[in-house]
TORTOR-774287 format. One line per field, with one value per residue (C-alpha): residue in one letter; x, y, z. Coordinates in nm, 2 decimals, always signed. Each point is the difference from the previous one (the first is absolute). Last residue first. Layout:
// TORTOR-774287
residu	[A/...]
c1	[X/...]
c2	[Y/...]
c3	[Z/...]
END
This chain:
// TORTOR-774287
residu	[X/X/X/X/X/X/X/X/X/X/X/X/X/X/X/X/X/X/X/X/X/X/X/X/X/X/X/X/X/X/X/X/X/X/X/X/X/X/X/X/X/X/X/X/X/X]
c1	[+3.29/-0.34/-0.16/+0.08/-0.12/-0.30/-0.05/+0.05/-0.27/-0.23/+0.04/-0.03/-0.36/-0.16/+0.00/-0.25/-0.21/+0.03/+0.01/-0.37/-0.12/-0.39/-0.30/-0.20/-0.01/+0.39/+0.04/-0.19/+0.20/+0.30/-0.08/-0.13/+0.36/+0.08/-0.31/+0.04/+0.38/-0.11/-0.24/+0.26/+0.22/-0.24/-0.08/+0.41/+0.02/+0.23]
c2	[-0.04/+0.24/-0.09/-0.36/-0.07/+0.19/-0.21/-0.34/+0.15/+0.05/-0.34/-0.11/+0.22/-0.16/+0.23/+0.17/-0.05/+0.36/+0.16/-0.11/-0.01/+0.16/-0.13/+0.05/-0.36/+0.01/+0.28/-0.14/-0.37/+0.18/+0.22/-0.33/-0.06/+0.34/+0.04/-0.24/+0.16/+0.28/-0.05/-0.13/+0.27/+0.28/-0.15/-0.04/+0.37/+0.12]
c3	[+1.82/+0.03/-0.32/-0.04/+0.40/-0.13/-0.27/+0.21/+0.27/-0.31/-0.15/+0.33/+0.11/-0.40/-0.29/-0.17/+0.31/+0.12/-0.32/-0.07/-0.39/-0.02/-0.11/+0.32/+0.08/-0.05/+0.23/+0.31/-0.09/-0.01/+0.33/+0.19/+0.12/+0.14/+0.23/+0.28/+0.02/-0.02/+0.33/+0.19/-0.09/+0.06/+0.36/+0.05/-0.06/-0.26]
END
């Protein structure tokens, strides 16, 4: 992935919830916040 795509993900990712949410809709991507998700995955691949 290209740093200019990251950079601009990473601008993007946290207005998603609020862009779903206006819309009506539930966002998976702030279901849960980045350390419960790092402690999942830790979970998952141990």
């Amino acid at each position: 992935m290209t740093t200019q795509l990251k950079k601009k993900l990473s601008e993007t990712m946290p207005q998603l919830g609020e862009i779903y949410a206006q819309q009506g809709f539930f966002s998976p991507v702030s279901a849960i916040s980045e350390t419960e998700a790092k402690e999942l995955r830790q979970d998952y691949e141990a």
